[in-house]
Backbone as JSON, one array per atom type, in Angstrom:
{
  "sequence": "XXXXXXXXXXXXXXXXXXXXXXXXXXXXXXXXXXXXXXXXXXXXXXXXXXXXXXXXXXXXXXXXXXXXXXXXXXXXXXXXXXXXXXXXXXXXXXXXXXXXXXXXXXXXXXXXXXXXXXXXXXXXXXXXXXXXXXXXXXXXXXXXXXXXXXXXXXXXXXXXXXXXXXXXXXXXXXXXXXXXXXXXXXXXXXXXXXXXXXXXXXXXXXXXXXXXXXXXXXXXXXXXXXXXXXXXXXXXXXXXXXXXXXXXXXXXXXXXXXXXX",
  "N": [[0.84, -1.2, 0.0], [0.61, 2.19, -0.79], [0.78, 5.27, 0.03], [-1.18, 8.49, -0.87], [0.07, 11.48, -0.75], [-0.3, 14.15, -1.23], [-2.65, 15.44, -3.47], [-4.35, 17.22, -6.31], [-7.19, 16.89, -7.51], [-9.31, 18.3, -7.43], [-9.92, 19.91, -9.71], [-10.64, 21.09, -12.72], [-9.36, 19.93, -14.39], [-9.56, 17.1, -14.04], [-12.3, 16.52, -14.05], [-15.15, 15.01, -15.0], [-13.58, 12.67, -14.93], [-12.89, 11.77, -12.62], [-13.95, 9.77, -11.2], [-12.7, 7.41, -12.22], [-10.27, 8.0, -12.44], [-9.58, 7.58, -9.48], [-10.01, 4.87, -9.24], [-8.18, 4.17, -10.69], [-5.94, 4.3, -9.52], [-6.79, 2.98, -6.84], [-6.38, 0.83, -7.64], [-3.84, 0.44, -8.44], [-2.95, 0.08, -5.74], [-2.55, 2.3, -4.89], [-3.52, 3.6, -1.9], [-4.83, 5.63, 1.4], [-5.71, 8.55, -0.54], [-5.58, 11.98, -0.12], [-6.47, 14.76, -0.82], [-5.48, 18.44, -1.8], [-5.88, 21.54, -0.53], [-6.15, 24.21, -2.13], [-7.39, 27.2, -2.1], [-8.93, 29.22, -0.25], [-11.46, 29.28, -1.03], [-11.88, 26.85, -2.89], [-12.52, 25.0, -0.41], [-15.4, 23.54, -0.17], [-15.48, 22.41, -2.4], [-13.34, 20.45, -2.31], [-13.35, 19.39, 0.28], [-15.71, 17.62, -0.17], [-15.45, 15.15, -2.33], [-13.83, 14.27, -0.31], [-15.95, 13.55, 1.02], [-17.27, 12.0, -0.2], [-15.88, 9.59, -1.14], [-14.72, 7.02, 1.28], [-11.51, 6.84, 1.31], [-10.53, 8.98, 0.6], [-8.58, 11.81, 1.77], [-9.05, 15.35, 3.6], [-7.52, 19.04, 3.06], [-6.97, 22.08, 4.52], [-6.3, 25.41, 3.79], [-4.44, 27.85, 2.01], [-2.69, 28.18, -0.8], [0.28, 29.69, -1.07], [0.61, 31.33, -3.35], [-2.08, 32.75, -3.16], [-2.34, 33.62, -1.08], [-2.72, 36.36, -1.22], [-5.55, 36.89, -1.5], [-7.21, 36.22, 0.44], [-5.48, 38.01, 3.15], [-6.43, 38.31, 5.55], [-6.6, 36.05, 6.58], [-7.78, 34.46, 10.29], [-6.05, 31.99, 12.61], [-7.92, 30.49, 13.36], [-10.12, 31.09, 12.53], [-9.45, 28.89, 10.13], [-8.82, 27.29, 12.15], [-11.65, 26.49, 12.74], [-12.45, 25.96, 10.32], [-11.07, 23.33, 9.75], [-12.26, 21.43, 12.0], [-13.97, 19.67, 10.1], [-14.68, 16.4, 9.89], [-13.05, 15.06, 7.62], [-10.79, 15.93, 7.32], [-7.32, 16.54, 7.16], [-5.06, 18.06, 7.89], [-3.35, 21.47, 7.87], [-2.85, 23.55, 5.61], [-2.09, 23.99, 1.8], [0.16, 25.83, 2.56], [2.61, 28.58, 2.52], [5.65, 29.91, 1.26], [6.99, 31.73, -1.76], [9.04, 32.92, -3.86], [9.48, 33.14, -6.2], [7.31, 32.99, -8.23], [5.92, 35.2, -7.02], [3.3, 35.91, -6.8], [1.49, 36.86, -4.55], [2.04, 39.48, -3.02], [4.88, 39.7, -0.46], [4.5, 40.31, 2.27], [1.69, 39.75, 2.38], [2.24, 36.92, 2.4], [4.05, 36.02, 4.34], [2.17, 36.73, 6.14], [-0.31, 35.04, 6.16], [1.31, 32.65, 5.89], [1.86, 32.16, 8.89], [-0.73, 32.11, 10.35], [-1.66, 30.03, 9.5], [0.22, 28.69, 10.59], [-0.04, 28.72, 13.13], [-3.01, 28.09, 13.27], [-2.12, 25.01, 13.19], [-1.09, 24.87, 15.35], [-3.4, 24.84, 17.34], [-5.19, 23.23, 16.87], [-3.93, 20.74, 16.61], [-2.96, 19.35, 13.97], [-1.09, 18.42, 11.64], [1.13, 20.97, 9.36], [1.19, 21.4, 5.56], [4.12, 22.47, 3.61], [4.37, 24.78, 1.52], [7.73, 25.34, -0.26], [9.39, 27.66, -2.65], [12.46, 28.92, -3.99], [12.78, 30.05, -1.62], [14.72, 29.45, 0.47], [16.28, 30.0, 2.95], [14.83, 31.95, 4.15], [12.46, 30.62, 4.67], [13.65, 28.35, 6.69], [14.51, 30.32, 8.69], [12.14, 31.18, 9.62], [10.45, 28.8, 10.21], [12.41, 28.1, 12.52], [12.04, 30.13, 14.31], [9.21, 30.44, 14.37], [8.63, 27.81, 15.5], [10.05, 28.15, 18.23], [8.16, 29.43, 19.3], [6.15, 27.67, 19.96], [5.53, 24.24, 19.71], [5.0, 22.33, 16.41], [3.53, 20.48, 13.93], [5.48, 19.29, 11.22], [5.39, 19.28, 7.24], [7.19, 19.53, 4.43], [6.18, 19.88, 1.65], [6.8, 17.68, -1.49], [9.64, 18.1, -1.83], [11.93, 20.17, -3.14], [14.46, 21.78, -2.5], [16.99, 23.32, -1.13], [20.47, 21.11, 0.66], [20.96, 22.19, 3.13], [18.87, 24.08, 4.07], [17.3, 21.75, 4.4], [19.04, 20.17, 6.53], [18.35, 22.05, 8.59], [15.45, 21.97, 8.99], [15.25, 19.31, 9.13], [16.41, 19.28, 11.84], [14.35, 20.17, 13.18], [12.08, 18.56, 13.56], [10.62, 18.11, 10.8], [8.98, 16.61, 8.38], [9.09, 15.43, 4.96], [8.69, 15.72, 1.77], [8.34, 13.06, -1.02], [8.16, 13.82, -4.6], [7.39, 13.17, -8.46], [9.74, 14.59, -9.27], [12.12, 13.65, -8.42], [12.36, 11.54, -10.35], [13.05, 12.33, -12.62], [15.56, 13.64, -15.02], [17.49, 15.37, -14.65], [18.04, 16.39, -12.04], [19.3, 15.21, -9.88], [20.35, 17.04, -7.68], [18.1, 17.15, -5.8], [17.82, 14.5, -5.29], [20.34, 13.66, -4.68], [19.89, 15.32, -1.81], [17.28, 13.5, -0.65], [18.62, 11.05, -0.49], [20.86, 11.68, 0.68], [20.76, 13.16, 3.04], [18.08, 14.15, 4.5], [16.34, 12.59, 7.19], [15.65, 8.68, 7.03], [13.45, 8.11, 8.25], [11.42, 9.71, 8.08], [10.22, 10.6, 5.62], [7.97, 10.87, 2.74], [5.59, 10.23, 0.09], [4.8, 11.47, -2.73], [1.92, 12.65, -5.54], [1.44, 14.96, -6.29], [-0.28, 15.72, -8.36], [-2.21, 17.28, -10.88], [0.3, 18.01, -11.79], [3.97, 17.07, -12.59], [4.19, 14.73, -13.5], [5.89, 11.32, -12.98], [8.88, 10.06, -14.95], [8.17, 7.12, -16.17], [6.09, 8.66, -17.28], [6.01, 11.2, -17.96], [5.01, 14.67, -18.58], [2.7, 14.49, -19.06], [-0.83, 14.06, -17.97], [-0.58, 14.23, -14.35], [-1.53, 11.69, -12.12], [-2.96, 9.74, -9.17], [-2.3, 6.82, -9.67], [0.36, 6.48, -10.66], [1.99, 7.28, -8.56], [3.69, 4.65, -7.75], [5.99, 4.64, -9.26], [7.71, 6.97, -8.24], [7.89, 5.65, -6.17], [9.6, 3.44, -6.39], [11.82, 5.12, -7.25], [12.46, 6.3, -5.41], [13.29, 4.43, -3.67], [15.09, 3.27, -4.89], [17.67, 4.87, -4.38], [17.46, 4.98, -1.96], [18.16, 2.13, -0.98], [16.3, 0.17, -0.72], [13.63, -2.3, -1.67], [10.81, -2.21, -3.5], [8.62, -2.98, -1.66], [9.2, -2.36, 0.63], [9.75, 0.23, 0.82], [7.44, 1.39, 0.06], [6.25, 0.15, 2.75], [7.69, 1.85, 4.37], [7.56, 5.01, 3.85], [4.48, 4.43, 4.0], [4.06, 4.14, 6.82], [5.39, 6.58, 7.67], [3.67, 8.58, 6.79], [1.06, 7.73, 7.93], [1.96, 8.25, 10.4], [2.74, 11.07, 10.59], [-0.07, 12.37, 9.73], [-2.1, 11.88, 11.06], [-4.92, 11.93, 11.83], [-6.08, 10.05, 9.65], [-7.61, 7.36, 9.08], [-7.45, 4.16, 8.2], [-8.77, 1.55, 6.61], [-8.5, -2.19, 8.23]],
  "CA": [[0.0, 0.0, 0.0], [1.03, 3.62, -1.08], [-0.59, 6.62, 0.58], [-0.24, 9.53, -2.04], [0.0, 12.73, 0.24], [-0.91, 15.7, -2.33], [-3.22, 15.32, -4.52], [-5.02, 18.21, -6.86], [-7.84, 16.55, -8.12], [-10.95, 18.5, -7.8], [-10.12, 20.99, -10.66], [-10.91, 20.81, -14.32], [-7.95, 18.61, -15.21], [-10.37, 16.01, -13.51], [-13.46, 16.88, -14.42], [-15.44, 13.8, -15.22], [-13.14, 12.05, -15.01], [-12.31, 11.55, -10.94], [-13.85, 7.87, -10.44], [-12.1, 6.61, -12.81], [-8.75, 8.46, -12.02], [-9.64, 6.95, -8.33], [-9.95, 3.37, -9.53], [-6.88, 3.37, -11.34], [-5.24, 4.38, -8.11], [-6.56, 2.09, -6.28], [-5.6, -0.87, -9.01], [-1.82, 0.39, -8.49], [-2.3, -0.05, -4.43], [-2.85, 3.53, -3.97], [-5.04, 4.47, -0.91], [-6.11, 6.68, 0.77], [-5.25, 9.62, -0.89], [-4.95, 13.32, 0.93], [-6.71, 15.87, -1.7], [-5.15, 19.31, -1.13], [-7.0, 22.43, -0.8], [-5.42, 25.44, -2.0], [-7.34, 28.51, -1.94], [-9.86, 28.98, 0.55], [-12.53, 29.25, -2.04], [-11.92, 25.93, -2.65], [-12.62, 24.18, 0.52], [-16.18, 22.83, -0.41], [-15.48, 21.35, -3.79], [-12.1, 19.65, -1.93], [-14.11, 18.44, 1.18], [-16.94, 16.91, -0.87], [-14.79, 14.8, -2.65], [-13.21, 13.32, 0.29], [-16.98, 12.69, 1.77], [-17.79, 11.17, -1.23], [-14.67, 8.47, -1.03], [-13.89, 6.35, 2.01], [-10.26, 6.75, 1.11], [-9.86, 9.85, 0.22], [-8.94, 12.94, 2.32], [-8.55, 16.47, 2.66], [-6.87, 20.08, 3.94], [-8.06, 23.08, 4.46], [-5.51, 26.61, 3.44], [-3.95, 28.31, 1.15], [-1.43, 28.41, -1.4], [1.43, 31.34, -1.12], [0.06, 32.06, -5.09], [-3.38, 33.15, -3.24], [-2.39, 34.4, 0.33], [-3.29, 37.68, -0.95], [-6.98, 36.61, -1.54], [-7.45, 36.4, 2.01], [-4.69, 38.26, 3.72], [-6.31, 38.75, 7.24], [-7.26, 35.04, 7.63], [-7.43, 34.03, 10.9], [-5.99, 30.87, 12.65], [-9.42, 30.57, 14.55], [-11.09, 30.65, 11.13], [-8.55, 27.92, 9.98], [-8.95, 25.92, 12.91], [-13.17, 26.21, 12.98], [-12.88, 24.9, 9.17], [-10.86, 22.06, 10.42], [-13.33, 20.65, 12.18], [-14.56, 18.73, 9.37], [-14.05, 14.98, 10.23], [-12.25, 14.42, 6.9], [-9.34, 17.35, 7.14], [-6.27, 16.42, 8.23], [-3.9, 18.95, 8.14], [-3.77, 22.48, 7.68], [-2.32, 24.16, 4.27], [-1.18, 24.0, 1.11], [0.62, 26.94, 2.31], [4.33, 28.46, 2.52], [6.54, 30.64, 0.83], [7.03, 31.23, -2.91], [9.41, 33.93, -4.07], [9.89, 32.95, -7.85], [6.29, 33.74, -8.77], [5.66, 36.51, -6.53], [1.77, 36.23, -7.24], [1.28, 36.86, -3.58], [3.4, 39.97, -2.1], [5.62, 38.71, 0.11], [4.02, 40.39, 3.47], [0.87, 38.53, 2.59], [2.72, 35.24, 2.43], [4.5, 35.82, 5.85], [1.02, 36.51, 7.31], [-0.77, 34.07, 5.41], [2.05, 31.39, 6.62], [2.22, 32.62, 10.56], [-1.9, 32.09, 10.81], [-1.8, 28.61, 9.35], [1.08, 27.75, 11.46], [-0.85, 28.95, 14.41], [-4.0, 26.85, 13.05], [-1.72, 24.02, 13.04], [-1.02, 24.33, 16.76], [-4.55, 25.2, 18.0], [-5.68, 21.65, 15.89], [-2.3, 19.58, 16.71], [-3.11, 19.2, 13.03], [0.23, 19.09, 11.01], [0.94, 21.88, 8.27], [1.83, 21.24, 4.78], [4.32, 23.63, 3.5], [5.27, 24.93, -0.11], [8.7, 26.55, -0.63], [10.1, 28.22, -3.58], [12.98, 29.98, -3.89], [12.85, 30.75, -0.16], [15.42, 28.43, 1.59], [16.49, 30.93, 4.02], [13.59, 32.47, 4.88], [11.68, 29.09, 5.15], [14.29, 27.77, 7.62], [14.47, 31.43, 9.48], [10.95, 31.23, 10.25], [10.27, 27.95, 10.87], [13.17, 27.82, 13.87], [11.22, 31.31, 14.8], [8.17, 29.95, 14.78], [9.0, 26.44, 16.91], [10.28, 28.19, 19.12], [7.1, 29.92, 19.99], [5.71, 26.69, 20.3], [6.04, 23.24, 18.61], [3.87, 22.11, 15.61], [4.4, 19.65, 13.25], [5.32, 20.28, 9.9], [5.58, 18.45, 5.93], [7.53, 20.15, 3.88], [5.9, 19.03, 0.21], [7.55, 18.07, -3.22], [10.76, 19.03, -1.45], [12.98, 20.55, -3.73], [15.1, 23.03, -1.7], [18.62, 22.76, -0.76], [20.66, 20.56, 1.96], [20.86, 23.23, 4.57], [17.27, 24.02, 4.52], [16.88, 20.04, 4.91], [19.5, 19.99, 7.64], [17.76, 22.85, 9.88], [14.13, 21.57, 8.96], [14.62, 18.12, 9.88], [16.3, 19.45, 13.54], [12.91, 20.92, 14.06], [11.33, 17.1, 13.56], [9.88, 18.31, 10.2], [8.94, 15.38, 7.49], [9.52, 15.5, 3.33], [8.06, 14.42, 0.92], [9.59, 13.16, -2.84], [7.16, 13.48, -5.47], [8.08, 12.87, -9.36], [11.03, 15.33, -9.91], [13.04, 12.69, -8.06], [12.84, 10.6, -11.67], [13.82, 13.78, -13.52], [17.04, 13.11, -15.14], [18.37, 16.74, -14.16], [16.98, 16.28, -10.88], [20.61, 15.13, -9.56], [21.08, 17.71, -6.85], [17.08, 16.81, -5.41], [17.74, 13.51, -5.69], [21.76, 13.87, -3.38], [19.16, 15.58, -0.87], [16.94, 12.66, -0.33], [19.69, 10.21, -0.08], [22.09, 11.36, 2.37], [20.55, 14.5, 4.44], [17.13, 13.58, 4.63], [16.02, 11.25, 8.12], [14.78, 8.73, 6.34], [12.58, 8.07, 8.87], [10.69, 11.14, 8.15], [10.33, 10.58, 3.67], [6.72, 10.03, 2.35], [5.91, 10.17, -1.28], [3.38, 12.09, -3.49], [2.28, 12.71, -7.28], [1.1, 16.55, -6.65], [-0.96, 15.35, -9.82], [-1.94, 16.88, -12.23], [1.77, 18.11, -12.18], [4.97, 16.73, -12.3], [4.04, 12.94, -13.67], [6.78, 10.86, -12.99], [9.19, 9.16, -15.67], [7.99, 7.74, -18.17], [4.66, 9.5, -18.17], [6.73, 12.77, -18.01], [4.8, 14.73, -19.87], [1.3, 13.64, -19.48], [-1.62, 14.73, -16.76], [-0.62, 13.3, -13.68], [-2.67, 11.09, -11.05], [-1.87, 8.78, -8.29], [-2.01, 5.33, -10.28], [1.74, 6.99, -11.58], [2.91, 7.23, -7.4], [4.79, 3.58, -7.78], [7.16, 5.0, -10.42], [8.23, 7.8, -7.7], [8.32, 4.44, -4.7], [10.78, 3.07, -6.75], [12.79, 5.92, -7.37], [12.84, 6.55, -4.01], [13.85, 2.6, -2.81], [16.62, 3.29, -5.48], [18.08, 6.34, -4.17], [17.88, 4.48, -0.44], [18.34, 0.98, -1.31], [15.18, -0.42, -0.72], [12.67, -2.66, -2.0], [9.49, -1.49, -3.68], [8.02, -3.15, -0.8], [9.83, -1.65, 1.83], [9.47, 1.89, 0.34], [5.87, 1.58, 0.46], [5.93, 0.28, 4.33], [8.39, 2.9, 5.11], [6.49, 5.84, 3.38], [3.0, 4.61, 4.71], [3.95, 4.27, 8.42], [6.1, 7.87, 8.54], [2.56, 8.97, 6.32], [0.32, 7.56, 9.32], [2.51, 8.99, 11.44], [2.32, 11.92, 10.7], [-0.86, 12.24, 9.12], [-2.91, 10.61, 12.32], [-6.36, 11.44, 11.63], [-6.38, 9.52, 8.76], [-8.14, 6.04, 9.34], [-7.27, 3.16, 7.36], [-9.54, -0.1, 6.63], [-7.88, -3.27, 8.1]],
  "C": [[0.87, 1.24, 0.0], [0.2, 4.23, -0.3], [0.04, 8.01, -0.45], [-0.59, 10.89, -0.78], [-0.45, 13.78, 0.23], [-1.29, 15.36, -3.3], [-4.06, 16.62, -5.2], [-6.11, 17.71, -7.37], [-9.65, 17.14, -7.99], [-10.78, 19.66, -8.75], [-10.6, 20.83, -11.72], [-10.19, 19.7, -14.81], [-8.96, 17.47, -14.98], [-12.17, 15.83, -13.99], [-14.39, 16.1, -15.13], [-15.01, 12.84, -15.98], [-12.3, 11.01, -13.93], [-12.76, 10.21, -10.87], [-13.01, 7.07, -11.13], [-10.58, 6.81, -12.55], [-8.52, 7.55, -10.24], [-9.17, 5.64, -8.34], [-8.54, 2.86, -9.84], [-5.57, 3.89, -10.23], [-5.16, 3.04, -7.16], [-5.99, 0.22, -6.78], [-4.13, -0.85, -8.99], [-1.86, 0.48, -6.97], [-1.83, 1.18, -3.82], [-3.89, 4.07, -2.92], [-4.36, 3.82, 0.26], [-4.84, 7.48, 0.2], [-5.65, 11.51, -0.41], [-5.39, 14.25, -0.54], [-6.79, 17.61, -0.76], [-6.18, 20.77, -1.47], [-5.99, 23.76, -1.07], [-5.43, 27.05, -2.32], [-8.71, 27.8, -0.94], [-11.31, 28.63, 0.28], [-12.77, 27.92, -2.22], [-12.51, 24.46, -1.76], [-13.97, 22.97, 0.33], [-16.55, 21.68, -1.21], [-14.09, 20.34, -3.35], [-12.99, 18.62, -1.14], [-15.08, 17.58, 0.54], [-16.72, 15.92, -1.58], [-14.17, 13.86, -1.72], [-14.62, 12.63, 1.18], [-17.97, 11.53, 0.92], [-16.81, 9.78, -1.25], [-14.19, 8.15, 0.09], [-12.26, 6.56, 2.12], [-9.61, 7.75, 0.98], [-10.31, 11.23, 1.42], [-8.98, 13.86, 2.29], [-7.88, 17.43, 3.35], [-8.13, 20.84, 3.56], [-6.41, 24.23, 4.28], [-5.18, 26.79, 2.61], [-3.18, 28.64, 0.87], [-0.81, 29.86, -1.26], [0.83, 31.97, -2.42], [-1.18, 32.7, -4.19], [-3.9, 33.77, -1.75], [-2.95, 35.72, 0.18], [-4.91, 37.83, -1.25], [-7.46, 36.89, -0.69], [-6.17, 36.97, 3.01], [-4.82, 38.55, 5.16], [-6.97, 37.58, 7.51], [-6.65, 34.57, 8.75], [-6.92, 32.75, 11.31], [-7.32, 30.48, 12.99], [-10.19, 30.53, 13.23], [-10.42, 29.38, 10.19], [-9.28, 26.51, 10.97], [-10.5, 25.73, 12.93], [-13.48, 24.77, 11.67], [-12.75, 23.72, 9.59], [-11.32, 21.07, 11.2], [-14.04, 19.73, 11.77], [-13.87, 17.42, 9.8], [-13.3, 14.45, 8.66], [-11.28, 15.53, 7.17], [-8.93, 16.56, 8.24], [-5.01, 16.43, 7.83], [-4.66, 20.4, 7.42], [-2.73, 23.09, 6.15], [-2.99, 23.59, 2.83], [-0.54, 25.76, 1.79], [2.28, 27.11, 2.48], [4.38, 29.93, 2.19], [6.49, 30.36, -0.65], [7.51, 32.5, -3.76], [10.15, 34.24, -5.46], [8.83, 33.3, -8.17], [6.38, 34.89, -8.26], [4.12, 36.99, -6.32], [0.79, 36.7, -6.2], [2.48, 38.65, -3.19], [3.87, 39.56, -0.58], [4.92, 38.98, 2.07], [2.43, 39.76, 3.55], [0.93, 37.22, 2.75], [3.25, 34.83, 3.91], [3.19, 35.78, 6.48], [-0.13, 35.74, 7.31], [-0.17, 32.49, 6.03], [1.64, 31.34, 8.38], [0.78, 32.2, 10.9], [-2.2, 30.86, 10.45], [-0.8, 27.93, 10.41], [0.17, 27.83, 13.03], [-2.19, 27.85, 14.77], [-3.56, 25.39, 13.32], [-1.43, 23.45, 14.98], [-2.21, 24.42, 17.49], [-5.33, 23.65, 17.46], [-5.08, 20.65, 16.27], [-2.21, 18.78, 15.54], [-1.58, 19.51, 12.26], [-0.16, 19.7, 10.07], [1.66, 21.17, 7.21], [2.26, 22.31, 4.32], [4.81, 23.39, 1.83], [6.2, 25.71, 0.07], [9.74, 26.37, -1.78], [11.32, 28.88, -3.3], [13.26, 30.72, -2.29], [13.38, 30.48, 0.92], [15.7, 29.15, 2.91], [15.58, 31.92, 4.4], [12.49, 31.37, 5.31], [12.07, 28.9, 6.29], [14.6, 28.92, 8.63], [12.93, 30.96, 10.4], [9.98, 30.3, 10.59], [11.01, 27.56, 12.36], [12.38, 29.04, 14.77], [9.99, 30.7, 15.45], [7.96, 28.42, 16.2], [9.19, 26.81, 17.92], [8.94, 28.82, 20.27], [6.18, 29.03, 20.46], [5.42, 25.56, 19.35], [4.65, 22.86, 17.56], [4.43, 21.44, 14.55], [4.39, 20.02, 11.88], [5.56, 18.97, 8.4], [6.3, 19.65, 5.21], [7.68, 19.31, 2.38], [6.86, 19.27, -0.89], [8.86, 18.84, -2.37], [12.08, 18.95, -2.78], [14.28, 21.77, -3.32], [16.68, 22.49, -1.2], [19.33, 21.52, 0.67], [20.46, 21.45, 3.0], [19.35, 23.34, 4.79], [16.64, 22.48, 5.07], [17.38, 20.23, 6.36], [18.57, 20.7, 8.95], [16.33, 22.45, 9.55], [13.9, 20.54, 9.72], [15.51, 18.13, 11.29], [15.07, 19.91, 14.27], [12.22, 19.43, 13.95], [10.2, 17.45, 12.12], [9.82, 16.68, 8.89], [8.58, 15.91, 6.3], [9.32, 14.7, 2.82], [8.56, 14.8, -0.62], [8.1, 13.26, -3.55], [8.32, 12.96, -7.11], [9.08, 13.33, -9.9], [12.09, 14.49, -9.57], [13.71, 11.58, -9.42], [13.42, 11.52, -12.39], [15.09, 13.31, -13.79], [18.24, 14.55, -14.96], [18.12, 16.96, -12.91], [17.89, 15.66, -9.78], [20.44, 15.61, -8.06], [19.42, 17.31, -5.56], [17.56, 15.55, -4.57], [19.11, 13.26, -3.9], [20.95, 14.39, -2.09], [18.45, 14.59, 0.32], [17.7, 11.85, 0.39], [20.74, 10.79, 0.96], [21.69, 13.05, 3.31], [19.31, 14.2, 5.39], [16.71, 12.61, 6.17], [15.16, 9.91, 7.25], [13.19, 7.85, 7.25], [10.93, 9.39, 8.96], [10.25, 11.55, 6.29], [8.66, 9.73, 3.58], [6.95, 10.9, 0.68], [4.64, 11.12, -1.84], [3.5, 12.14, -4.89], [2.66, 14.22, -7.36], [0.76, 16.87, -8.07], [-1.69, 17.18, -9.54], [-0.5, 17.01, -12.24], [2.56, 17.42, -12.16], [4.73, 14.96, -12.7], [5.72, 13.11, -13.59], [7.37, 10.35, -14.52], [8.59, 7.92, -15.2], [6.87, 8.09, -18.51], [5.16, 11.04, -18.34], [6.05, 13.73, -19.06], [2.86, 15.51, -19.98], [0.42, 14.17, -17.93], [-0.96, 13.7, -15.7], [-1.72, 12.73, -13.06], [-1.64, 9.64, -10.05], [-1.81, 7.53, -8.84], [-0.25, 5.55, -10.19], [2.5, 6.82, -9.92], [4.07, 6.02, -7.16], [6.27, 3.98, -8.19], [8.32, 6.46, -9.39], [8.63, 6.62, -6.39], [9.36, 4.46, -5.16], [11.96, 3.64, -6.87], [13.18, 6.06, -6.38], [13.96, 5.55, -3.59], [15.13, 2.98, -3.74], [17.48, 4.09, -4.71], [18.47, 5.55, -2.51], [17.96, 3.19, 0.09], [17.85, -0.16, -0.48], [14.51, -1.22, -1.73], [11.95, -2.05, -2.63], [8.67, -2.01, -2.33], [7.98, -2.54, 0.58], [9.61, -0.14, 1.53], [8.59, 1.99, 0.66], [5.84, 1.0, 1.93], [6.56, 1.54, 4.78], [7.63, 4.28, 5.49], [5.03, 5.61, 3.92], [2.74, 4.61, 5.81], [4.35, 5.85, 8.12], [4.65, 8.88, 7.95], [1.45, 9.15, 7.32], [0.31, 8.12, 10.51], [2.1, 10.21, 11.79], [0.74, 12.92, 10.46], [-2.21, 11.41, 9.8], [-4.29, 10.7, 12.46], [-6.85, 10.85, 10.94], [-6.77, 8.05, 9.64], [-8.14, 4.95, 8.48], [-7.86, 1.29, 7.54], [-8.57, -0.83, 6.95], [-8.14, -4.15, 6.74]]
}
């Protein structure tokens, strides 16, 4: 069993076409799957989706692209959403200082009110960061210190150092398909020797980023194997073992989720 971690699937890309994208998930030994929410607008057409599927779950926040949508949300309006018995965790949010589509004091206050949500919930956050290694890792040791909260730091593509001081805070990373990328080298050296790998779960972050050899092509989680493997390569594993590894530190962290015996 896989657990895919980030999923995008209630947009258009999907668009009747979700049971069947489901199925062929669960036919590759994907589930559940974690559908992310990432503007606030969002939240209904995400949640509905995961109350419609046993398997599938969801968040609640918003992407750094859309912090300035809502720039005075509270945690307290965060944590009320959260409430829903499928949410579990708080974001897609972060940092993201290559677009810019956000200015950057909406993204700090945008981040700081989800992290807050995250401790008022004991709900972990998922984080996005661009471009923002040193301000990521500034204000996450900032923030911890104000009080602890657990954290994901998705699709990690960001340097060793930002790894190193992330995973002293007890934060957990996740590979998605850039890991197959064949320029994808310096990602890749990340995983493998900085990384805990006690702390490595996997995702598609469909539609984007299909793995080799759908490279290319819409993603979805059927395609998450092709990123196991890469992984088990990289840390010289099994496919079998990848997928236990990845679905306990997933569980782990990820503890409202409920999984059929």
């Amino acid at each position: 069993m896989l657990i895919d971690t980030h999923v995008n699937i209630h947009g258009e890309d999907y668009a009747g076409d979700l049971d069947a994208v489901l199925e062929r998930a669960r036919d590759a030994g994907v589930s559940p799957m974690i559908a992310i929410c990432c503007r606030l607008s969002d939240f209904d057409a995400v949640s509905a989706i995961a109350e419609a599927h046993e398997d599938v779950w969801c968040t609640i926040g918003a992407h750094p692209h859309h912090a300035k949508d809502r720039p005075d949300i509270t945690a307290e309006e965060l944590a009320e959403i959260a409430r829903h018995p499928k949410v579990v965790a708080i974001g897609e949010t972060g940092l993201d200082f290559h677009y810019n589509y956000s200015p950057a004091d909406a993204q700090y206050a945008s981040l700081r009110a989800h992290i807050q949500a995250a401790r008022l919930t004991g709900l972990p956050i998922i984080l996005h960061c661009r471009e923002a290694d040193e301000a990521m890792a500034h204000l996450l040791e900032e923030e911890m210190g104000k009080g602890a909260f657990r954290a994901l730091l998705h699709c990690y593509t960001g340097g060793a150092e930002l790894a190193r001081r992330a995973a002293a805070l007890g934060v957990y990373f996740s590979a998605s398909g850039i890991i197959t990328f064949k320029k994808a080298e310096d990602v890749r050296a990340v995983f493998r020797d900085v990384i805990p790998q006690d702390r490595i779960i996997v995702e598609t972050d469909c539609p984007y980023l299909a793995p080799v050899p759908h490279r290319g092509r819409r993603n979805e989680p059927a395609f998450l194997p092709h990123v196991a493997e890469a992984l088990g390569a990289l840390k010289g594993w099994s496919l079998e073992e990848t997928a236990r590894r990845t679905t306990q530190s997933a569980l782990a962290l990820f503890d409202r989720i409920r999984v059929r015996p």
